[in-house]
N, C-alpha and C positions, 0 to 999 in steps of 0.2 A: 681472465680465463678460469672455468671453472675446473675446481679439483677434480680428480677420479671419485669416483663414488664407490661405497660398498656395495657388495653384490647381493647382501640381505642384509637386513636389519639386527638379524642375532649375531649376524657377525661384531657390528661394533658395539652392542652393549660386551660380549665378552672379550672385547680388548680393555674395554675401560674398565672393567672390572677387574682384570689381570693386572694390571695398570697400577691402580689402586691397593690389590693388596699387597704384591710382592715378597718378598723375602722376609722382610720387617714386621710381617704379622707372625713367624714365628718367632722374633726375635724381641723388636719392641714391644707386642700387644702383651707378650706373655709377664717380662720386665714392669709394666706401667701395671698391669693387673697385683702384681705383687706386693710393690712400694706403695698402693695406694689400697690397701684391703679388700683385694680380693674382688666381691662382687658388690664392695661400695664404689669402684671403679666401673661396672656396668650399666649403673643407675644413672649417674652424669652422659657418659660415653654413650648409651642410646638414645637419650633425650636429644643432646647435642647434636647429634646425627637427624635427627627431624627439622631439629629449629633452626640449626647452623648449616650445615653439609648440605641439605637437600637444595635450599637457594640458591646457593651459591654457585653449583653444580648446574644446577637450571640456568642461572643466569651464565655462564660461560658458554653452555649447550645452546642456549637462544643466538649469540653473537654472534657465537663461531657457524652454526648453522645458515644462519641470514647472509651473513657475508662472505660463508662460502670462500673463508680464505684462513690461512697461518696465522701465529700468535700478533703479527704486528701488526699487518693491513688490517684485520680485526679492530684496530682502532682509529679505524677513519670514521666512524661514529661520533670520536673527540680528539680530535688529531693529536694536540697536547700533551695527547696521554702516551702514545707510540711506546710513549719511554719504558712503559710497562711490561710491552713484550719483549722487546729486545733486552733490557731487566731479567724478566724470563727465560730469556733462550742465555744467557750466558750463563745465569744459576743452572738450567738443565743439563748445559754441557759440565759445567763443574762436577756436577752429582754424577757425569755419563763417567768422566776420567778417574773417579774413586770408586764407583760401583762395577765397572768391567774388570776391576783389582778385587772386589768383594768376589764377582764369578770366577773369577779367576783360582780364589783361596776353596770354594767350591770344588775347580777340578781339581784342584791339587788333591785334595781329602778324598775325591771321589778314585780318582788312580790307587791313591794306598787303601780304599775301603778293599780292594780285591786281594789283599793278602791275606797269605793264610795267618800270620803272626804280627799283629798290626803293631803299628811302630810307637803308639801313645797308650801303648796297655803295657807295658813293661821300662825297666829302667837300664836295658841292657846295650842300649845305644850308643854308639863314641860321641853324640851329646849331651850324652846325662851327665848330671851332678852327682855329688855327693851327698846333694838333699832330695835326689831323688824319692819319689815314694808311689809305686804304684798298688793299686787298689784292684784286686779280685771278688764280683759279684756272683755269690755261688746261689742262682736262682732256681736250682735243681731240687730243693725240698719246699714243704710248705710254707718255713720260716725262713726267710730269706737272709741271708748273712753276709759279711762284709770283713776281708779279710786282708794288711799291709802285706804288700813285701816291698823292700826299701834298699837303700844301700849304709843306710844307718839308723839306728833304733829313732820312733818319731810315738809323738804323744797320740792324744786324742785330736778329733775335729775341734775347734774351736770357732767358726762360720760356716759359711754357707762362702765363701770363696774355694778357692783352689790350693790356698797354703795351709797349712795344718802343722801350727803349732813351730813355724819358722822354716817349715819343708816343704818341696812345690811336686803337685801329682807330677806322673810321666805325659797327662795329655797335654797338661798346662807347659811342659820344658817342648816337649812337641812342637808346640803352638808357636813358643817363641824362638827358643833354639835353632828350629830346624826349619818350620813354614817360614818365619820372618829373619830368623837369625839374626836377633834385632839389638842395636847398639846403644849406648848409654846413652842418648839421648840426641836429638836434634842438630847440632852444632857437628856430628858424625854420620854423615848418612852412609857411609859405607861401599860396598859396591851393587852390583845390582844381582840380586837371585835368577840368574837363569832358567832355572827349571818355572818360574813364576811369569818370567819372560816368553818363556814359550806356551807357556797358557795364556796367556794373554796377545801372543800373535792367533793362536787358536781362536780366544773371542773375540777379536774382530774380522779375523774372517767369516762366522757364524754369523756376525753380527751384520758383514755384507750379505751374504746370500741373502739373509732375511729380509733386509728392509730394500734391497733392491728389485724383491718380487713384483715390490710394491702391493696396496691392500687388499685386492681383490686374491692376492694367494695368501699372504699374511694374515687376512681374516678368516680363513681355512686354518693356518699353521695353530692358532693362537686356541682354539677348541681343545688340541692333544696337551696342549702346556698349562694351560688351566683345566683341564678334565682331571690331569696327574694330581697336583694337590689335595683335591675332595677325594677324591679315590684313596691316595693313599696314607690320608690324614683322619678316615674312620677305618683304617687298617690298622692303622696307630692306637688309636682311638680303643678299639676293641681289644688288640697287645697290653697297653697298658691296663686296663681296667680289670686285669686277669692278677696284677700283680699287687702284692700287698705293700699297703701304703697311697693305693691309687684315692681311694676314698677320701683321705683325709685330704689331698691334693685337690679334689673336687670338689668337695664340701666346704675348703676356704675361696674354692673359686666363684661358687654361687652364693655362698651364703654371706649377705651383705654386713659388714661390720659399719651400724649405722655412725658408731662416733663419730670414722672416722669421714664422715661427709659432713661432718661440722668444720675439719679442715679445709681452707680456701684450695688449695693444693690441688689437691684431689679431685674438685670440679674445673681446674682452670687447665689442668694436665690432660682431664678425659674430653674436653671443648678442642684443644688444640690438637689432640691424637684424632678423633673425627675431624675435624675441619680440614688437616693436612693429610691424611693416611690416603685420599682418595687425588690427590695433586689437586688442590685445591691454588690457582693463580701461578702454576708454573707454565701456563699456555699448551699444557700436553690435551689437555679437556677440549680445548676451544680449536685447535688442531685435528680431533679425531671427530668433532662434530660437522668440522668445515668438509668435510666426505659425505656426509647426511644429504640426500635430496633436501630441497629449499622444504616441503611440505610436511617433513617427519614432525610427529608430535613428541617433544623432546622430553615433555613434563614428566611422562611417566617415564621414562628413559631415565632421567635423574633420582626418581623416586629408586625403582629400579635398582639402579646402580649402586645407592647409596647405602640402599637395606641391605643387599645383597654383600655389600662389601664389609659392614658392620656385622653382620648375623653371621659371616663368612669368619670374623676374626672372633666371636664369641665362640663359636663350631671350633674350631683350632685351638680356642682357651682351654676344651674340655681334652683333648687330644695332649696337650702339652703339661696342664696341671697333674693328669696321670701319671704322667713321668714324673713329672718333676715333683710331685707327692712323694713315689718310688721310692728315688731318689734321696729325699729328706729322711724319710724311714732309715733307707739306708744308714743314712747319715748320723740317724740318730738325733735329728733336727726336727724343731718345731715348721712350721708353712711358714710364721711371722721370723724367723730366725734364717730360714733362706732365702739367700736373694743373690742372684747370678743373673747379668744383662749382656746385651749385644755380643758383642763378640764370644766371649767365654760360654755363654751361652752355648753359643752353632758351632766354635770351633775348640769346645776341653769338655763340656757338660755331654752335651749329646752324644759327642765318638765314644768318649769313656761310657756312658750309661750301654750304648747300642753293645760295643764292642763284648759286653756282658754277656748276651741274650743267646739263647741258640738260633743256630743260621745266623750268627753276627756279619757277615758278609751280605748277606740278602737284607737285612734290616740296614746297615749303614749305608748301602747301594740304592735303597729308595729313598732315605734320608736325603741326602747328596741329587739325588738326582730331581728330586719335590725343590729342592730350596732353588737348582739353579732354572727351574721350569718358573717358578715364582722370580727369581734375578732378569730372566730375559723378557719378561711381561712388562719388567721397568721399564727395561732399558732399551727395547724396542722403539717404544712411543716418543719418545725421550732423542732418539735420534732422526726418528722420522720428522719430529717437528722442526728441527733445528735445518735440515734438510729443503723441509717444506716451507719455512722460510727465506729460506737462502731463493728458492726459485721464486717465491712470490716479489722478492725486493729485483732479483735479476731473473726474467723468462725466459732468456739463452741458455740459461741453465735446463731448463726443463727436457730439453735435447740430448743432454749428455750428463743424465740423472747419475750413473754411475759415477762420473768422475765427479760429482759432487761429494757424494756417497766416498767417496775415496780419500779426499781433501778431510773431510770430516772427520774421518776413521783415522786417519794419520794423525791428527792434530790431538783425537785421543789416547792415542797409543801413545805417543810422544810423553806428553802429561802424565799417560800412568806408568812412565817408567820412572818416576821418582819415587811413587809408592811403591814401590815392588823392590827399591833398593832396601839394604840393609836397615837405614832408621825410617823405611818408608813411611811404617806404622804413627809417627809423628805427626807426616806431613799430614796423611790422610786424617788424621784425627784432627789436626789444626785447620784444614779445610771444613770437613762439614764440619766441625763448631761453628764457623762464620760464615758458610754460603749459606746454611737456609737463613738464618736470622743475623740482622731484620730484614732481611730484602721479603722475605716469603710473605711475611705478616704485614708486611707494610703495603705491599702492592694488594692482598687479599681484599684489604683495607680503601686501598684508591680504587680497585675494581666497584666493590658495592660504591665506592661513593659518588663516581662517574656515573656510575648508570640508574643508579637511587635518587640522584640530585644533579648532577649536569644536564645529561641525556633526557633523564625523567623516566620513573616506569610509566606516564603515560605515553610518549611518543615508544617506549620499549611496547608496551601495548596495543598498539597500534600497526606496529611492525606484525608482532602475533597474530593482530585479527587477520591481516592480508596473509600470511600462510596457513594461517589454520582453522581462521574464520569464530574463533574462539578468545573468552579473553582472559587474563591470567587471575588466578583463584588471590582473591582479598588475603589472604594469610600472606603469599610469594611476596605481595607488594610491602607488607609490615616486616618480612624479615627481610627483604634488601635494601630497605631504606633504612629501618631501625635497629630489628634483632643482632642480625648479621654486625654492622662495623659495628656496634657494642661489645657484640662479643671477642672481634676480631682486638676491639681497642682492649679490652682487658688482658686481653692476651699477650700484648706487645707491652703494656703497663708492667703487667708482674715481668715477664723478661726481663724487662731492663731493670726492676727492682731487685730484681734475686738473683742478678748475672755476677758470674765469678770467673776468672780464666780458667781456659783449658789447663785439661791436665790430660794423664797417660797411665792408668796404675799408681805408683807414688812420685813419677816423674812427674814437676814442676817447669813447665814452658818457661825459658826466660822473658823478658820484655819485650826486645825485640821482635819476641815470634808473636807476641800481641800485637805488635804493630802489622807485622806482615797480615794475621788475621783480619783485622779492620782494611786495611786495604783491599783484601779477597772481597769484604762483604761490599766496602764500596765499589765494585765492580762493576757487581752487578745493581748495584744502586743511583749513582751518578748517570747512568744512561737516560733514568724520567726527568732530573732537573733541566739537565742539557739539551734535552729535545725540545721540553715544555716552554723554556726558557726560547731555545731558535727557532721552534714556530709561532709563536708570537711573534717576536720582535719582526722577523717575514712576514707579518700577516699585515696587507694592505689597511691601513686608517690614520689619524689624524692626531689620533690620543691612545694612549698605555688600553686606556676601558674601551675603546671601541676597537682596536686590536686584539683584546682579550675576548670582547661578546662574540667576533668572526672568529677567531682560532678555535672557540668551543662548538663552533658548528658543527655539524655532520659534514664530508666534500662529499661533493656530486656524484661522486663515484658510490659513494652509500646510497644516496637519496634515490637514486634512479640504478641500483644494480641489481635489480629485482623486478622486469614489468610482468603482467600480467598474461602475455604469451607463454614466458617462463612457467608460470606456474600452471597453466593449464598444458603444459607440450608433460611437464617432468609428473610421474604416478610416485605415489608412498611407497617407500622400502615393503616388501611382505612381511 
């Protein structure tokens, strides 16, 4: 059966591009540009994105196109392989049950952006400590100044973190005290935050409406949530660049410190931030292609995509480095001397800087409300595939989409009430340590190399000419056969060279949560052995190799799901 289809073409280029940058472009791109000098981090990171990102994206778009179906049936190409998607779709649910807690901390911040006396700009809270120390930004003259008040006398800055000199800001006891009220570690998860609870019954029900529209209104919705970021990230953009300090903030952002590209670091970090920033082998790409008329020309759709999504996070670089120049100013700080990521980032840097500004209320209200427009472009796709699998393996589902849609939602909700308890912040952090890697890298990996060398990009070529009468550009065929799993294989090389356990702040995981870790990752790993392994062994023949040469066939259902009535009854997207 074939999917629904979009009702234009621009509709799903800006889903996949929503997709792709999400929240994490303010969060990571701004963190990797930092730690790896600046705009010596743009010189890898755009190149990558040509040679890496753009194949590989193509090659998911061609699959999931042709075969007009969800991340698994996609691989009735090479049966063996199945294991990849359903791989896939359990990493994507992992990432849904921690990321609807990420929106979730969103609305929290966004309810208290409407106070008039925000609750992370002062120490006057029955949470605060004694090491209290809040910071007043008096941006009112031309030199800009930085002013304690505390509950006991405290030194100078000492980093670019949020303690100073052994005392912790008001955003930072905010953050933890109050948002997480978070416990000595893991071994205590505590109870559950309700007020976090009921944001989170809030985002899954947003999260029903939406993807039960299904995508012909979804691809309408997905225009206002990605239109908000660019809009109010040259709003940004322009605020900052007004304030002193922004320059120096932007000037380490372009301006390339070549040393430090003699470091291997720095290119293997800006390789793997392109390759993955755009869902690179979590089947959410090959999911919103299987919507595409049989006849769309996808190549440029990936090109497309891929720039737009790269050129999208360097746009945001200049936006964020103004601040966070600001900031450093403020601080008294070199660019090379701060350094704030993920979390502290979105949830102590930002409220504290905004909370400064005039109209601190309208400035931290678009903040909040840009990040969770970027959160739901994730996690949309994200559920829709998992979904849209579920009917392609059972088609009685497709009858009673909702209560698919319901089952699914539950089973997230469920899962993110453990993050949202007292030591949630643990879990969540011990999960995505292990769900993306290695399953991410590893399947990116068996992807090119299925279709690069099983398959063949000749008969993938072949496939091409009969929808588009065209055939694929000599470069595509060099990097998915070669470029591509070289690069994906460095990538997974240094990982496991330079992997260290999680940690949490100075909280140290004990053991055991390393094991649990590893098992999260075999999760979603073990599903390619196990498939690969019982479709063989079921594949009619006489010997191991000639049950091996039949299991790597294409089934009938590929060969022939595509005639030539099809393609002249269905016209190209406008």
């Amino acid at each position: 059966m074939v999917h629904e289809q979009w009702r234009h073409k621009l509709d799903y280029i800006i889903t996949v591009l929503g997709y792709g940058l999400g929240s994490g472009t303010f969060i990571k791109f701004p963190f990797f540009c930092t730690r790896n000098g600046g705009g010596a981090f743009l010189i890898p990171f755009l190149l990558f994105t040509i040679i890496g990102a753009i194949p590989c994206v193509f090659l998911e778009m061609v699959i999931g196109q042709y075969s007009q179906s969800g991340p698994i049936n996609v691989w009735n190409l090479c049966p063996p392989f199945k294991g990849i998607g359903l791989g896939g779709i359990i990493y994507s649910w992992l990432y849904s049950t921690y990321y609807s807690v990420i929106f979730c901390w969103f609305m929290f911040y966004l309810y208290h952006s409407f106070s008039d006396n925000f609750p992370w700009n002062h120490c006057e809270n029955h949470w605060n400590t004694l090491a209290c120390t809040s910071y007043n930004f008096d941006n009112t003259t031309e030199n800009s100044t930085i002013y304690a008040t505390h509950n006991i006398t405290v030194g100078n800055f000492s980093s670019g973190s949020d303690r100073i000199d052994g005392h912790i800001s008001a955003a930072d006891e905010f953050w933890r005290l109050q948002v997480l009220q978070v416990t000595d570690g893991l071994e205590n998860l505590g109870g559950i935050r309700w007020p976090l609870a009921g944001c989170l019954v809030a985002t899954m029900g947003l999260l029903f409406l939406w993807v039960s529209q299904e995508i012909k209104v979804t691809g309408k919705l997905v225009y206002f949530t990605v239109a908000i970021p660019y809009i109010l990230t040259l709003v940004f953009l322009i605020r900052g660049c007004l304030l002193p300090g922004s320059a120096d903030g932007i000037y380490f952002y372009i301006y390339p410190s070549f040393e430090k590209l003699q470091d291997p670091r720095v290119w293997i970090e800006a390789c793997g931030y392109s390759l993955f920033s755009i869902g690179v082998s979590t089947g959410c790409i090959v999911t919103m292609a299987g919507h595409n008329v049989i006849n769309n020309r996808c190549l440029k759709d990936a090109v497309v995509t891929c720039m737009a999504d790269a050129l999208t996070g360097v746009f945001v670089g200049f936006a964020c480095f103004s601040i966070i120049g600001h900031i450093a100013h403020l601080r008294g700080l070199s660019m090379e001397d701060f350094e704030s990521s993920g979390f502290n980032l979105a949830f102590i840097v930002y409220p504290d800087f905004l909370a400064s500004l005039p109209l601190p209320q309208l400035w931290l209200v678009l903040t909040f409300v840009t990040l969770m427009a970027l959160a739901i472009d994730t996690l949309v796709p994200g559920i829709e595939m998992i979904v849209t699998a579920l009917e392609d393996q059972f088609p009685l589902l497709r009858r009673r989409r909702w209560f698919t849609l319901c089952v699914v939602l539950s089973t997230v909700f469920l899962a993110g009430l453990f993050y949202i308890s007292e030591g949630g912040i643990y879990v969540l952090t011990l999960v995505d340590w292990f769900a993306y890697f290695p399953a991410i890298a590893l399947y990116a990996l068996l992807e090119c190399i299925v279709i690069g060398w099983c398959y063949g990009t000749k008969k993938l070529e072949e496939d091409v000419s009969m929808i588009w009468g065209e055939k694929i550009p000599v470069f595509m065929h060099l990097c998915i056969r070669f470029v591509c799993p070289l690069l994906i294989l460095v990538i997974f090389g240094h990982a496991v060279y330079s992997y260290r356990p999680p940690k949490y702040g100075d909280y140290i995981f004990p053991a055991w949560a390393n094991v649990v870790g590893w098992m999260i990752s075999l999760a979603s790993i073990l599903p390619f052995p196990i498939i690969f392994i019982w479709t063989v062994v079921t594949t009619p023949g006489t010997s191991f190799k000639e049950k091996l040469q039949k299991a790597l066939e294409p089934t009938e259902n590929w060969k022939g799901l595509h005639c030539e009535e099809n393609l002249h009854e269905r016209q190209p997207m406008a």
